[in-house]
N, C-alpha and C positions, 0 to 999 in steps of 0.2 A: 433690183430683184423683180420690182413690176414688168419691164420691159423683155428681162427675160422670159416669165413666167408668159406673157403677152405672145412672144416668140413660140417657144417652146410650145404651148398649147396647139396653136393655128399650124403647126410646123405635126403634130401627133392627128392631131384629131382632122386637120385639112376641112375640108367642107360637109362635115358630118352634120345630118342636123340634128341628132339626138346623141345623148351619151348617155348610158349604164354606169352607177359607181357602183364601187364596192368602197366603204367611209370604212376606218377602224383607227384605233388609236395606240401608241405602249408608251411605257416610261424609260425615261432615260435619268436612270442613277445616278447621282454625282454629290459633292459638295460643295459645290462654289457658293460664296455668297454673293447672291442675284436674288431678283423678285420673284424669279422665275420656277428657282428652287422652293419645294412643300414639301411636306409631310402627304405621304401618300399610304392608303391603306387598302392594297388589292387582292382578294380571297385570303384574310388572316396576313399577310404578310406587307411589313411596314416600312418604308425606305424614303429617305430622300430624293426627288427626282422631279425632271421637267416633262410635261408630255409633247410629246409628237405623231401628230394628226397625219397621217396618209390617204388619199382619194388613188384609187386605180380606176381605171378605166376596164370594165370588166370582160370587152370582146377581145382587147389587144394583151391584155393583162402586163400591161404598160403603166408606169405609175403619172399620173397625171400634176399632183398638184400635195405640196406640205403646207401647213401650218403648225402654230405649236401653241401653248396654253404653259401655265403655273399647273406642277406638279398635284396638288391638290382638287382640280378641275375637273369635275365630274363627265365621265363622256355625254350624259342625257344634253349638255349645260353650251356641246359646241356646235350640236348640227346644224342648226338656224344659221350662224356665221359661215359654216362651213359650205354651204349652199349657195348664201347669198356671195361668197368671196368667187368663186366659181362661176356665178352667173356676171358678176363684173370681167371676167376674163374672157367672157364669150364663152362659158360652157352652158350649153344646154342639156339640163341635165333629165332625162327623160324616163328616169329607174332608178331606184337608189337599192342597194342590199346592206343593211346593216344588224347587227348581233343586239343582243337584249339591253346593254347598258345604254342604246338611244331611243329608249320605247319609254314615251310619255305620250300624255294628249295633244301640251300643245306643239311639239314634233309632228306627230299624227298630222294633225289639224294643219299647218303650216303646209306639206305636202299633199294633202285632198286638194286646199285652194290653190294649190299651185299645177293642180293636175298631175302630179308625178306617181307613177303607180312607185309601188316599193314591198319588201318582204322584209318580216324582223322576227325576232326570236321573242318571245315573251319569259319572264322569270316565272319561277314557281308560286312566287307570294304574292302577285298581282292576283286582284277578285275574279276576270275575265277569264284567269289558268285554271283558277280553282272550281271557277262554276260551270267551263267547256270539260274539267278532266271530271268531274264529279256526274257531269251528265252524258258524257260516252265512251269511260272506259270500258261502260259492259259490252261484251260483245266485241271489243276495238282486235283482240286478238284472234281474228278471224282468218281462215285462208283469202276469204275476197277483198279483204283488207291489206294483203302481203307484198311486198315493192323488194325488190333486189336491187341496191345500192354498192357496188362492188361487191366487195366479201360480206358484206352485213345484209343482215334479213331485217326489215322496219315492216309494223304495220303500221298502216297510214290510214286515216279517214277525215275527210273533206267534207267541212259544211260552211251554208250559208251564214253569215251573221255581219251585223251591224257593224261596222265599227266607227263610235264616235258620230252614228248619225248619218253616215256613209255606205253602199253596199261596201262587203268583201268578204273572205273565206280563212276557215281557220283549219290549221291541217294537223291533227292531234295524231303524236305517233307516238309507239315505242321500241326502240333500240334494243334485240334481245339481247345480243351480247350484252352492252352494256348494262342491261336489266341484273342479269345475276350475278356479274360485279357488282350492281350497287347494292341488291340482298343479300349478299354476301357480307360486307364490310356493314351494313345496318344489323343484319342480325347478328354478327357477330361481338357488335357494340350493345346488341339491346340486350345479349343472355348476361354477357359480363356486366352489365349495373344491371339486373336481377329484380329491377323493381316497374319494369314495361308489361302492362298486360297486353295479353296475349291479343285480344279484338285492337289494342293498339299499332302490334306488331302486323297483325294481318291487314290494317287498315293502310298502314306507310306500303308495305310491299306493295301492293294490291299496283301503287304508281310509279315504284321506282324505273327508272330508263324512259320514263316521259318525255317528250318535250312539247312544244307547240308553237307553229310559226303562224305570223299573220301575214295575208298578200291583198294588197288590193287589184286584183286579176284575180282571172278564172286559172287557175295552172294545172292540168295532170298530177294525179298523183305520183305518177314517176317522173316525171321532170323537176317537183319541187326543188327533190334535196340536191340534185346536181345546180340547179340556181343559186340554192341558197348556199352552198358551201362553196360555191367560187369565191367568198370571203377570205379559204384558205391561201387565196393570190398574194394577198395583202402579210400575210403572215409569211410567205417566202420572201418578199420584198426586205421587210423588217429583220429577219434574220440574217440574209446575204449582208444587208444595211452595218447591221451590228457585227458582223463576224468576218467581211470581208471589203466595208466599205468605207472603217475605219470611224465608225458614228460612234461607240462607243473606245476606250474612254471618254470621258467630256473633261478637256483642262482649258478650261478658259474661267476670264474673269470679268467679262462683259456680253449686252447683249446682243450688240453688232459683232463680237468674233463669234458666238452664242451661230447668230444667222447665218454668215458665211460657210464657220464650218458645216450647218444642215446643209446650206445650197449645195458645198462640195459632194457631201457624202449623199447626197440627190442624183446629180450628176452621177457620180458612178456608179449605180447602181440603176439608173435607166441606159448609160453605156454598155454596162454588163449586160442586162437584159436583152436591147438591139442587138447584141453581138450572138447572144445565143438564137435569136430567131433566125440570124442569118445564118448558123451554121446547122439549121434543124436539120435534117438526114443524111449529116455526114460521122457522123459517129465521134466530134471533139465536143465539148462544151468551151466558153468564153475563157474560162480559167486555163485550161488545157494550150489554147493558145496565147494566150498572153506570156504564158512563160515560153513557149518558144519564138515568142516576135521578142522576146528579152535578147537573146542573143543574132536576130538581125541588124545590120550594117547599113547607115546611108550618108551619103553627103549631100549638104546641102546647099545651093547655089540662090543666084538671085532672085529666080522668078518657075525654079524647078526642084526636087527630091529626088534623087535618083537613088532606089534600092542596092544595096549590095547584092552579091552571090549567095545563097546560103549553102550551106556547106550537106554533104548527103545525108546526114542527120534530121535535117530539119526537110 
């Protein structure tokens, strides 16, 4: 697998000297017993399962590189590895984008000394969320504040601060749509238990549809969230992976067929990929042609492939 993975990189990235990821992780279900199999518990909901690490490469939106972890395995708990496995491979990783469950300090810290600029999401219950939303929600709902993000209105506002000792910027928005979906389903939870006063209820709205990203760069306010949400790469990956790359179910009973099967289900799903960049404005997708190269003809000789005819259909 090393020698592929060795291949496979220098063969993607060629003589690039920097690379942008986008890191993210999901679970993969099963009951085998392996070491590999935990107990996992993700937003309330509990399941058996192994995790599997994804790296894309964020300009080709090409998946670069798996690993994988015991089901249980905190995402804060791989980036360090997941980095440093990467830099053995020859990747220079020169940006990193990842979502909230890799924001600790010493993450942080790890990529200040390593020079890597990067952008992450912060959770609501870290001190640094509570004491950026606490000191510039007033005011945050401003027109000069206002970014057009597709169909969604965000206000955004960008300041300086610290982070860890380091310069960087924090970019505290809120999502309307989202916002009155979330006062919506909180108020409608807080009249039905009947015992929420009221300066409480005004205090939770006052932040629903928050969020707050940190960057170590300067970024435009309208550039942010198109950065930060190339994330959403990785989550096409893992989908296509599961639904059409044969990654899910998992029946195995070891941790070398455990790997194999990843590598195949790798493979095809950077196959698929290449195959749709090639076919970008011709109006097929990969899937569309694979079922009709189902029904081409060829024979095979010793040192040539000769296509068949295909027939007017095709």
């Amino acid at each position: 697998m090393r020698e592929f993975f060795k291949a496979y990189i220098a063969h993607l990235l060629g003589r690039q000297h920097g690379c942008g990821v986008l890191i993210d992780s999901t679970g993969l279900p099963n009951d085998i017993h392996f070491p590999l199999t935990a107990i996992n518990n993700h937003n309330g909901v509990i399941s058996n399962e192994a995790r599997l690490i994804f790296v894309v490469d964020r300009h080709t939106s090409m998946p670069i590189y798996f690993r994988y972890a015991a089901g249980n395995t905190v995402d804060v708990a791989t980036l360090k590895a997941t980095l440093l496995e990467l830099a053995a491979y020859g990747v220079n990783v020169d940006y990193v984008v990842v979502d909230a469950g890799y924001y600790c300090e010493d993450n942080i810290r790890d990529m200040q000394a390593e020079g890597i600029p990067f952008i992450v999401r912060l959770v609501p219950n870290r001190k640094i969320y509570k004491d950026l939303a606490a000191e510039y929600i007033n005011g945050l709902e401003d027109a000069k504040h206002m970014v057009r993000y597709g169909q969604r209105l965000v206000f955004i506002r960008q300041v300086s601060i610290s982070i860890f000792g380091k310069p960087g910027f924090a970019y505290i928005a809120v999502d309307m749509d989202r916002k009155q979906d979330e006062i919506r389903r909180y108020a409608i939870a807080a009249l039905a238990d009947g015992d929420v006063p009221d300066d409480k209820i005004n205090a939770e709205m006052r932040t629903k549809g928050m969020f707050i990203l940190l960057s170590a760069q300067n970024i435009g306010c309208d550039e942010i969230l198109p950065v930060y949400y190339e994330r959403e790469k990785i989550e096409q990956v893992f989908d296509f992976s599961k639904n059409n790359a044969d990654l899910l179910p998992l029946q195995l009973h070891s941790e070398e067929a455990f790997r194999g099967h990843l590598l195949l289900s790798f493979l095809a799903s950077a196959a698929y990929l290449t195959c749709n960049k090639m076919l970008e404005g011709l109006g097929e997708c990969a899937m569309q042609s694979f079922h009709t190269f189902r029904n081409f003809k060829c024979k095979v000789f010793d040192k040539k492939i000769i296509i068949q005819e295909p027939n007017k259909k095709e």
